[in-house]
C-alpha positions as a printed Julia matrix, in Angstrom:
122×3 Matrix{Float64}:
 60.18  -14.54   90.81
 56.67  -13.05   89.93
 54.71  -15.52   87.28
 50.97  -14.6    86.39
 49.34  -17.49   84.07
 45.82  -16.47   82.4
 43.8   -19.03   81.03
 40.16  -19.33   79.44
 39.89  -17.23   76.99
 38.8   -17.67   73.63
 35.83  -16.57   70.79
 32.22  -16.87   71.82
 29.26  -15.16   70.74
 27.48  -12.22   72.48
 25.56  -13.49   75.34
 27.77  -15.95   76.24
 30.14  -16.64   78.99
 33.85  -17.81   79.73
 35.21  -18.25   83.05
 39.22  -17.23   82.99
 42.21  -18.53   85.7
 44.69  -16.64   86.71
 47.42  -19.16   88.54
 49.92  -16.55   90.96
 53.1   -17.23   92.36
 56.66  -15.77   93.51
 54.31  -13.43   96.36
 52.54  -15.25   99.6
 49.19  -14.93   97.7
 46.7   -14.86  100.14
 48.72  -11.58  101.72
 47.5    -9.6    98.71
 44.28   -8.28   97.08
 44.39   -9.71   93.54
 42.57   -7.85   90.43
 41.7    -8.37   86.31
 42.07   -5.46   84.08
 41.74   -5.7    80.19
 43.5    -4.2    77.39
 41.7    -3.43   74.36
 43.2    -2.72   70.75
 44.09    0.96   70.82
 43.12    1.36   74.09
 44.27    1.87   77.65
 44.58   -0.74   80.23
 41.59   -0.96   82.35
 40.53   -1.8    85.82
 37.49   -4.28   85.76
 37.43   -6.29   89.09
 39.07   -6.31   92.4
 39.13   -9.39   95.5
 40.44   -8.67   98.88
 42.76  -10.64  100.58
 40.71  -13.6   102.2
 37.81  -13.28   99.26
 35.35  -11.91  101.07
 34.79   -8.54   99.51
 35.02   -7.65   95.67
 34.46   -4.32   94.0
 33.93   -4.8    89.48
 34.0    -1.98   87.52
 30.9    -0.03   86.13
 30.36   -1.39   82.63
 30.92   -5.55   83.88
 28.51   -4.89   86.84
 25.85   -7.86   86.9
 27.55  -10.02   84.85
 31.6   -10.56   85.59
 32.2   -11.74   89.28
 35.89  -12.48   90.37
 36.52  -15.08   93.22
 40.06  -16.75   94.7
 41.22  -19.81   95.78
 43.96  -19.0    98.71
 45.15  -22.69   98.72
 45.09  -23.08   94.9
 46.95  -19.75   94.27
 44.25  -18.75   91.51
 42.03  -15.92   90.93
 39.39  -16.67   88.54
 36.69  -14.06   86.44
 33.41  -15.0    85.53
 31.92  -13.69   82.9
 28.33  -13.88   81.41
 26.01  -12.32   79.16
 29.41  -11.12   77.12
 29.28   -8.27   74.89
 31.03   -7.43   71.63
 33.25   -4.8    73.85
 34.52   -6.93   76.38
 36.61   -7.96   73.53
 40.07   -7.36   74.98
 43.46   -9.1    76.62
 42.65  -10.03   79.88
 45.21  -10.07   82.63
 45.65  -10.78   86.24
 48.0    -8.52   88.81
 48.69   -8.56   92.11
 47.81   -5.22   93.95
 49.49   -2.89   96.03
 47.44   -2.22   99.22
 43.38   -2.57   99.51
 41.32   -3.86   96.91
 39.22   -0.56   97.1
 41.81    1.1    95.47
 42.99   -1.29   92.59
 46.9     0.09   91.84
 48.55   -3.4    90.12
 52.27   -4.38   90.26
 54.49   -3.21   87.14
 54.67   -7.09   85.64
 52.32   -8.74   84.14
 51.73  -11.74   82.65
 51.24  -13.1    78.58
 47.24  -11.95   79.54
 44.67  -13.9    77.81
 42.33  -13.11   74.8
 38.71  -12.54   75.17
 36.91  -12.03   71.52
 33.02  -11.51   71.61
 31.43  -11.83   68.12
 28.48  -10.39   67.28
């Protein structure tokens, strides 16, 4: 059975940082590419960073360039975000997936997990 933990969120002011966990199991994690998207209120569910399989190569969306970076731990079973200099719109529910084929191409699995929430005051 699939289970996707997120951790680490919480409220901080803009400019700070936060550094969510993602614990994986039920899939032979280091098989797959792993990704976080983010959900905000009224909005669409949205790609925003990408690992491959062994960690060596990430891809982050656009608007988190420069200041989220994503990294794994293949023994662990975790994929982690970091995020700094945090805006007042990265205020969203974050969650983990795993991903169907390369990491280039994020496409996430139908579950998810309880996600976790990411509030940036102003």
């Amino acid at each position: 059975q699939v289970q996707l933990v997120e951790s680490g969120g919480g409220l901080v002011q803009t400019g700070g940082s936060l550094r969510l966990s993602c614990a994986a199991s039920g899939r032979t994690f280091s098989s797959y590419a792993m990704g976080w998207f983010r959900q905000a209120p009224g909005k669409q569910r949205e790609f925003v960073a990408s690992i491959n399989e062994s960690g060596s190569a990430t891809r982050v969306a656009e608007s988190v360039r420069g200041r989220f970076a994503i990294s794994r731990d293949n023994v662990e079973n975790t994929v982690n975000l970091q995020m700094n200099s945090l805006k007042p719109e990265d205020t969203a529910v974050y969650y983990c997936n795993y991903l169907r084929g390369i990491y280039t191409a994020p496409r996430p699995y139908d579950y998810w997990g309880q996600g976790t929430q990411v509030t940036v005051s102003s």
